[in-house]
HTML snippet that shows the backbone in 3Dmol.js (N, CA, C, O; Angstrom):
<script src="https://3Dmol.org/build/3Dmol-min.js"></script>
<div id="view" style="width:600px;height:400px;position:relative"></div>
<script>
const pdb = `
ATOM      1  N   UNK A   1     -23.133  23.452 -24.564  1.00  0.00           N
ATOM      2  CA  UNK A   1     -21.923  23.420 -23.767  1.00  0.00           C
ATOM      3  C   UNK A   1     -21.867  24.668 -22.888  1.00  0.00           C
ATOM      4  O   UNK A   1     -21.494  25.718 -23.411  1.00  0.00           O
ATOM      5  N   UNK A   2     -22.177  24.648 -21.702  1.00  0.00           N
ATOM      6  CA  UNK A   2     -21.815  25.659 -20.776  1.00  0.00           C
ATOM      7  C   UNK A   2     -20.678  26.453 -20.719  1.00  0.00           C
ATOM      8  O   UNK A   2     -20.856  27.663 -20.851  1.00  0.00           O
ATOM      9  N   UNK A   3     -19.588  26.055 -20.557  1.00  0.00           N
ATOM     10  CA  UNK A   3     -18.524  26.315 -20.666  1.00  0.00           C
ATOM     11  C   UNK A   3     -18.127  27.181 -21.297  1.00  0.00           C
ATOM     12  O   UNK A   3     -17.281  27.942 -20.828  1.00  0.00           O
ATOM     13  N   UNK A   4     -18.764  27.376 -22.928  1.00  0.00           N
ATOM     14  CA  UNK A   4     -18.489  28.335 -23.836  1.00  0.00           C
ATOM     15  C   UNK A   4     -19.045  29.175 -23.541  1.00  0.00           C
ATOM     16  O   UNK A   4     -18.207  30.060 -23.714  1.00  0.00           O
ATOM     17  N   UNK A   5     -20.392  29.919 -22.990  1.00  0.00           N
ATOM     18  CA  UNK A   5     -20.701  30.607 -22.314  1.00  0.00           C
ATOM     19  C   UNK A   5     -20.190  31.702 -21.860  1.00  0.00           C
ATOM     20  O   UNK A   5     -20.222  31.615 -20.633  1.00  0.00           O
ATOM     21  N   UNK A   6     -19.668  32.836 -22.226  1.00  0.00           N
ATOM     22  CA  UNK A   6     -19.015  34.067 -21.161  1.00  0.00           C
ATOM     23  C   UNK A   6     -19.808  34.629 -20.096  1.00  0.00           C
ATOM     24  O   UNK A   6     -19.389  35.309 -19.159  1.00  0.00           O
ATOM     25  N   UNK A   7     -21.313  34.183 -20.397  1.00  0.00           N
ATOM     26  CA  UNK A   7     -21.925  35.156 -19.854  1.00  0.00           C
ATOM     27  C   UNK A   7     -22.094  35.362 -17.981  1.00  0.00           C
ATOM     28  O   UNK A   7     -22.315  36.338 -17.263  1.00  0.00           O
ATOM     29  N   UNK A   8     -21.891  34.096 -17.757  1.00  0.00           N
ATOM     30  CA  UNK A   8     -21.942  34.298 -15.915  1.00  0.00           C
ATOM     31  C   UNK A   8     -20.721  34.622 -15.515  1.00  0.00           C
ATOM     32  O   UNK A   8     -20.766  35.320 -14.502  1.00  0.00           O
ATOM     33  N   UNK A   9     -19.201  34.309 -16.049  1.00  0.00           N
ATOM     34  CA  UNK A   9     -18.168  34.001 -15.225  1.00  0.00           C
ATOM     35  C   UNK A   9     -17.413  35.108 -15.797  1.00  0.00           C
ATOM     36  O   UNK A   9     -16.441  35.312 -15.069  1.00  0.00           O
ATOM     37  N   UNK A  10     -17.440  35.999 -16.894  1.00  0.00           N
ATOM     38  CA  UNK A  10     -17.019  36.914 -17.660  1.00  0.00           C
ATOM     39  C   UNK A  10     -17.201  38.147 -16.319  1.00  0.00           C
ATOM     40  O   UNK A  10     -16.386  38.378 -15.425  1.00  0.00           O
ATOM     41  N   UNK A  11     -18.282  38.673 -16.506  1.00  0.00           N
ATOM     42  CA  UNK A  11     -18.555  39.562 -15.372  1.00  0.00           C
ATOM     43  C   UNK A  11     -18.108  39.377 -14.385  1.00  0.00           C
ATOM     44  O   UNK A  11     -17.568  40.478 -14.278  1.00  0.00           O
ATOM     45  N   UNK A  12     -17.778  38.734 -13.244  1.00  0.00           N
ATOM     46  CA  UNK A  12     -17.610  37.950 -12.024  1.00  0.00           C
ATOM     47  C   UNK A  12     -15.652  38.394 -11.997  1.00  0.00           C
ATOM     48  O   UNK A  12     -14.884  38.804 -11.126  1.00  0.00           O
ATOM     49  N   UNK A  13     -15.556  38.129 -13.037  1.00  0.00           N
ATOM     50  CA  UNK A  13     -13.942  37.928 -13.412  1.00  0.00           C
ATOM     51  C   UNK A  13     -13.843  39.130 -13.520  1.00  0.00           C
ATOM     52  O   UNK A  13     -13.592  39.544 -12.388  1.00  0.00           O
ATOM     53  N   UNK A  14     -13.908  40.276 -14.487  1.00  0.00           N
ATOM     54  CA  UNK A  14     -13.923  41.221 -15.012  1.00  0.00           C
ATOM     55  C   UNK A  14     -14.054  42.589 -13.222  1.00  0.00           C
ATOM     56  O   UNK A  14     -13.519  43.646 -12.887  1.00  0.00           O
ATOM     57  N   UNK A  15     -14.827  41.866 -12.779  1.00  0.00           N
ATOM     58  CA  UNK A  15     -15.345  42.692 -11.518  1.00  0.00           C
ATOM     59  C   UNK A  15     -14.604  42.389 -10.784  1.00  0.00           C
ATOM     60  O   UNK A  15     -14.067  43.347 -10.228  1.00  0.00           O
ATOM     61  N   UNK A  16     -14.260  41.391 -10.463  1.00  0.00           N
ATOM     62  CA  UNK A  16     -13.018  41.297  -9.599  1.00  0.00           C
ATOM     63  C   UNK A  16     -11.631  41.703  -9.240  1.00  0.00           C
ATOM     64  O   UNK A  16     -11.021  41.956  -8.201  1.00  0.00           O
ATOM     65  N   UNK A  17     -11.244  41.645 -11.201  1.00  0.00           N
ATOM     66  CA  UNK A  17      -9.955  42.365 -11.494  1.00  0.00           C
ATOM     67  C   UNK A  17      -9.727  43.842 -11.077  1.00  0.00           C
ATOM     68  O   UNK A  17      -8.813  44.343 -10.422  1.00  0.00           O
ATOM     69  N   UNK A  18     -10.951  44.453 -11.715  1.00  0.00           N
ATOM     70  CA  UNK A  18     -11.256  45.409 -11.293  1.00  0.00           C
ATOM     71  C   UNK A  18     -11.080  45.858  -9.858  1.00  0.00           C
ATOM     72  O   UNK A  18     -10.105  46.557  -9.582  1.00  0.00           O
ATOM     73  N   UNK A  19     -11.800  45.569  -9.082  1.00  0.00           N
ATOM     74  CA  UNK A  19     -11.850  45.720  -7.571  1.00  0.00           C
ATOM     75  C   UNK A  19     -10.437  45.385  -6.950  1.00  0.00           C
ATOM     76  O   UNK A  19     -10.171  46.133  -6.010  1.00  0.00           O
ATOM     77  N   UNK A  20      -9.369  44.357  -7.266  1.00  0.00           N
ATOM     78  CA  UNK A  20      -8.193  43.916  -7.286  1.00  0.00           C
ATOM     79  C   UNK A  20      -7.432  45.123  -7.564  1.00  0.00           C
ATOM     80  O   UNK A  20      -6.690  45.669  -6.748  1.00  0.00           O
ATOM     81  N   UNK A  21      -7.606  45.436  -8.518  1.00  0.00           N
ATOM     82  CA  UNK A  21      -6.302  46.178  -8.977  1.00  0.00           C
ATOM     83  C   UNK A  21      -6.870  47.928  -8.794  1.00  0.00           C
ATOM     84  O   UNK A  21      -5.856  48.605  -8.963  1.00  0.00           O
ATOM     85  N   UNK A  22      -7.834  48.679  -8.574  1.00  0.00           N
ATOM     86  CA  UNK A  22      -8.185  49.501  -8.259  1.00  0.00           C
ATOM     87  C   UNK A  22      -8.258  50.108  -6.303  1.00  0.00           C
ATOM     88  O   UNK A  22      -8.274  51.227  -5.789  1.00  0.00           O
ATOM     89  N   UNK A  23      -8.286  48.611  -5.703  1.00  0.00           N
ATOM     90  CA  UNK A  23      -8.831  49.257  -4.438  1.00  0.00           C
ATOM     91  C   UNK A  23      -7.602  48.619  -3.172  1.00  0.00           C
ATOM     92  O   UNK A  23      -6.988  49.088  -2.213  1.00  0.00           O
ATOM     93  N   UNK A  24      -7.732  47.223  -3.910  1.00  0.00           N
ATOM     94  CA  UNK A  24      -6.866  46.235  -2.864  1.00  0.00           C
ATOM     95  C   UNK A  24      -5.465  46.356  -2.945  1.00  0.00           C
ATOM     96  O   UNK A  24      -4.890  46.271  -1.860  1.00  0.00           O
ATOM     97  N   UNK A  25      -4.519  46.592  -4.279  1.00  0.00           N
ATOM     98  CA  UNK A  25      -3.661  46.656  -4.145  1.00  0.00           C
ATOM     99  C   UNK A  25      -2.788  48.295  -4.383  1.00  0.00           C
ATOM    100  O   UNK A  25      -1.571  48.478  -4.428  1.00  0.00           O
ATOM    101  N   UNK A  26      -3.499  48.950  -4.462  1.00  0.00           N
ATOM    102  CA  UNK A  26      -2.879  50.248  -3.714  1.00  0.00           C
ATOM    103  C   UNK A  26      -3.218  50.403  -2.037  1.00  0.00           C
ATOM    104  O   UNK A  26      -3.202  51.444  -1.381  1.00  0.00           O
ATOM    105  N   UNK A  27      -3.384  49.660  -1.786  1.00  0.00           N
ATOM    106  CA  UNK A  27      -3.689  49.648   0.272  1.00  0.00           C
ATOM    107  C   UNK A  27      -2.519  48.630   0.384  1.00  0.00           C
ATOM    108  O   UNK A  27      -1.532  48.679   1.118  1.00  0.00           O
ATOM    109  N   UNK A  28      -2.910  47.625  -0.602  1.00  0.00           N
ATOM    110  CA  UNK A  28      -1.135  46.593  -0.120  1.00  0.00           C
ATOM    111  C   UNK A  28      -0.187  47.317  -0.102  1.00  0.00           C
ATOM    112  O   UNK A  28       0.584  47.427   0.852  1.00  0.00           O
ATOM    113  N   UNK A  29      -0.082  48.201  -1.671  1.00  0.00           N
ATOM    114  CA  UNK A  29       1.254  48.790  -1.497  1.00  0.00           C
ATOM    115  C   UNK A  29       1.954  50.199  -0.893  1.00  0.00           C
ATOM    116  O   UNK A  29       3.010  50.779  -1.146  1.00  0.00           O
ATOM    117  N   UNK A  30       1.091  50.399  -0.176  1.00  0.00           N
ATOM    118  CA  UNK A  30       1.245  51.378   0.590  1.00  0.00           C
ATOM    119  C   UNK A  30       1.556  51.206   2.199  1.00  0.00           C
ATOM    120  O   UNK A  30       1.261  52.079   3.016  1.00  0.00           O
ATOM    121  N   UNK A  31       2.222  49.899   2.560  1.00  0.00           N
ATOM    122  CA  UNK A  31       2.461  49.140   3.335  1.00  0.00           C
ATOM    123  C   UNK A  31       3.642  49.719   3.387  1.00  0.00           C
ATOM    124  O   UNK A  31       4.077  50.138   2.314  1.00  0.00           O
ATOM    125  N   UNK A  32       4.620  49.936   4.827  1.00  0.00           N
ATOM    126  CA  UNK A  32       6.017  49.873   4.459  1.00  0.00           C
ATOM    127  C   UNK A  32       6.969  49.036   4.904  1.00  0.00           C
ATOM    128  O   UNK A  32       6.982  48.917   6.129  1.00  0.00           O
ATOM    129  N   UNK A  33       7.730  48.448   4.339  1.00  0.00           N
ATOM    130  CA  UNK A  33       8.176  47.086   4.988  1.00  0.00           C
ATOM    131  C   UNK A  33       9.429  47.389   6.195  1.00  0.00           C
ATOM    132  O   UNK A  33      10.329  48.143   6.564  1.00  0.00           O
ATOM    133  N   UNK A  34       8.659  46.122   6.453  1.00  0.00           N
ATOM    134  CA  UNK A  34       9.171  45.910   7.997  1.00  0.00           C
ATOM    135  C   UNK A  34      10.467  45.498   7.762  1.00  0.00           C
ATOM    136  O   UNK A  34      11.024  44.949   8.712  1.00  0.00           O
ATOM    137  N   UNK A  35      11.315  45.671   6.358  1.00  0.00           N
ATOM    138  CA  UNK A  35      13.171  45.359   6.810  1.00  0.00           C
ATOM    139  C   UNK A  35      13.748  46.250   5.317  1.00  0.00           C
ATOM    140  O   UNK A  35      14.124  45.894   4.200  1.00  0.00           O
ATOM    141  N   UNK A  36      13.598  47.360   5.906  1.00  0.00           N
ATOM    142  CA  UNK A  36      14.081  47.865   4.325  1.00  0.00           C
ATOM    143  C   UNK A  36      15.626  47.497   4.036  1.00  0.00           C
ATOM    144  O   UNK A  36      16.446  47.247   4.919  1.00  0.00           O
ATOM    145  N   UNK A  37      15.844  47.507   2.852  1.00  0.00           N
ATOM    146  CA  UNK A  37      17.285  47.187   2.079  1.00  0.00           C
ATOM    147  C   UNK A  37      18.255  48.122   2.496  1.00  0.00           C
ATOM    148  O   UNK A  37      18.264  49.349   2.594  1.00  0.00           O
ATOM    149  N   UNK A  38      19.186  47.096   2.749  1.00  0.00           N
ATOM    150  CA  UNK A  38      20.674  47.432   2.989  1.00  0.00           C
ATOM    151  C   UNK A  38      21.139  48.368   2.009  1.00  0.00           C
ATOM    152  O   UNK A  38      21.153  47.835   0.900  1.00  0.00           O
ATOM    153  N   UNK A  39      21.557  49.662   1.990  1.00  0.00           N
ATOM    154  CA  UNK A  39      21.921  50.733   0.964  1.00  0.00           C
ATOM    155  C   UNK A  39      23.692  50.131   0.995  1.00  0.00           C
ATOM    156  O   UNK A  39      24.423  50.172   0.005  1.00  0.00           O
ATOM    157  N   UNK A  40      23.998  49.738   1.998  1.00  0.00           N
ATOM    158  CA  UNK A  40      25.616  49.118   1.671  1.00  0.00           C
ATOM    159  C   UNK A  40      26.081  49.107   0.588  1.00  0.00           C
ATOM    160  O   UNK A  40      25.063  49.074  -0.104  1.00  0.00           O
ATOM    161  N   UNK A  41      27.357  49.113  -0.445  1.00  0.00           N
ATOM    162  CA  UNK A  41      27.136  48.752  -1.666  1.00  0.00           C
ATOM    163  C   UNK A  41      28.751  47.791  -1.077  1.00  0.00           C
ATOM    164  O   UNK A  41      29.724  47.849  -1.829  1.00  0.00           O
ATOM    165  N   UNK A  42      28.861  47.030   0.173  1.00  0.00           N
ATOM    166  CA  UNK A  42      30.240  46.540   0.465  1.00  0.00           C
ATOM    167  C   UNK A  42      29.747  45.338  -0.162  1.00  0.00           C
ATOM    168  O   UNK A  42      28.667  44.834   0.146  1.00  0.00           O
ATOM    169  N   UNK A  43      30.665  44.790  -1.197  1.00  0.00           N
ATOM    170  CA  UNK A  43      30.532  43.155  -1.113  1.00  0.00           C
ATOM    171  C   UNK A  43      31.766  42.292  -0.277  1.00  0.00           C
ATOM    172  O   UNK A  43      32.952  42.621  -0.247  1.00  0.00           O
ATOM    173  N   UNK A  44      31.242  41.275   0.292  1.00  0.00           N
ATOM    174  CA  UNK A  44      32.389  40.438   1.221  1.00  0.00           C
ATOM    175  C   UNK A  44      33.067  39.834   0.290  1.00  0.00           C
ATOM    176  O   UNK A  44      32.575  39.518  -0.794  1.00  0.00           O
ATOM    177  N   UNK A  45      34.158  39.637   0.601  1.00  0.00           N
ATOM    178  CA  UNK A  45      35.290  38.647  -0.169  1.00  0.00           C
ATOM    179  C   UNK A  45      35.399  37.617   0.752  1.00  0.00           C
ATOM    180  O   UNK A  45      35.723  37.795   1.926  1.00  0.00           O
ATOM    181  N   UNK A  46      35.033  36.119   0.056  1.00  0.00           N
ATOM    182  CA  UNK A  46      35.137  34.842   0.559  1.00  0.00           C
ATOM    183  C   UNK A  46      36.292  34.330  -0.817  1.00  0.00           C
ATOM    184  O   UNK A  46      36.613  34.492  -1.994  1.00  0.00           O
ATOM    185  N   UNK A  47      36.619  33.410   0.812  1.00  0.00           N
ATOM    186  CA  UNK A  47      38.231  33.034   0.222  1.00  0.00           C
ATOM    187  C   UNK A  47      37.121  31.561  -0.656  1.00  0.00           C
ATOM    188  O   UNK A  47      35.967  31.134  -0.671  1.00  0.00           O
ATOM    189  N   UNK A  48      38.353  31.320  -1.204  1.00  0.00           N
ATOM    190  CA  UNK A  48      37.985  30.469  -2.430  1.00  0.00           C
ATOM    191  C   UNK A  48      38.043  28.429  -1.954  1.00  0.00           C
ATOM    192  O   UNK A  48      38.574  28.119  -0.887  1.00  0.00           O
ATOM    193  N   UNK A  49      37.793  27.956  -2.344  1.00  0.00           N
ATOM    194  CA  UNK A  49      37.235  26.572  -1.382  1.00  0.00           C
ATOM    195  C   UNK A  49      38.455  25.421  -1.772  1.00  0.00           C
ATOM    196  O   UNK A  49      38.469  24.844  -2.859  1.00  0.00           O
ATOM    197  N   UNK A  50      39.187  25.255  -0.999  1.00  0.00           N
ATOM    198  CA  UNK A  50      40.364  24.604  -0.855  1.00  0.00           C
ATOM    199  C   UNK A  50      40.470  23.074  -1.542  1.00  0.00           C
ATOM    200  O   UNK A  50      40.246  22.068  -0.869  1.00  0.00           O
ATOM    201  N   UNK A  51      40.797  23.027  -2.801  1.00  0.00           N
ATOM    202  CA  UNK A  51      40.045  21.805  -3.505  1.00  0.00           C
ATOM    203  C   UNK A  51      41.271  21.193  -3.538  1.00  0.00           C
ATOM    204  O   UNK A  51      42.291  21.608  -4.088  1.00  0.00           O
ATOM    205  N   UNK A  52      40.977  19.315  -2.384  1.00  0.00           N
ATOM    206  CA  UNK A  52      42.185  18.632  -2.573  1.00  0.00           C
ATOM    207  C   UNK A  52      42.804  18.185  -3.157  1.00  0.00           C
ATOM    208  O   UNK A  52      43.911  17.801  -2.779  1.00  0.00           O
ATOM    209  N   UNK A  53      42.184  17.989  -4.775  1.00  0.00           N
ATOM    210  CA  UNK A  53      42.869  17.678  -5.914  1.00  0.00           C
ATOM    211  C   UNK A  53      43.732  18.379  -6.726  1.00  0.00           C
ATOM    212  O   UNK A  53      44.504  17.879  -7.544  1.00  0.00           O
ATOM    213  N   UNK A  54      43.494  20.261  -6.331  1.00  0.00           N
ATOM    214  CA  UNK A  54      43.875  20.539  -7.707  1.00  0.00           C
ATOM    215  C   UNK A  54      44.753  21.275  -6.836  1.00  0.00           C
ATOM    216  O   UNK A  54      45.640  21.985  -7.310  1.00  0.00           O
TER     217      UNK A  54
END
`;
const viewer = $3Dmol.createViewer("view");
viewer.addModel(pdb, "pdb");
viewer.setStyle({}, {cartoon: {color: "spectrum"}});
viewer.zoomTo();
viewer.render();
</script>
């Protein structure tokens, strides 16, 4: 059964993660985004929804 096998896809995987999480995503996150957050701390008050039954 191939499948059980670690030996080709183990490495491959292992090297990848690696390379992933060592090289690629400290360059992602060192990105700075293009809409930073509202520091506001106002919340809006919406009126409440006019229910014809009650």
């Amino acid at each position: 059964m191939p499948q059980l096998n670690p030996n080709p896809w183990f490495p491959i995987m292992l090297t990848s993660w690696l390379v992933y999480s060592l090289v690629i995503q400290p360059k992602l996150l060192a990105f700075l985004t293009t809409n930073p957050p509202n520091k506001m701390n106002t919340p809006t008050k919406t009126p409440s929804w006019p229910w014809p039954w009650s």
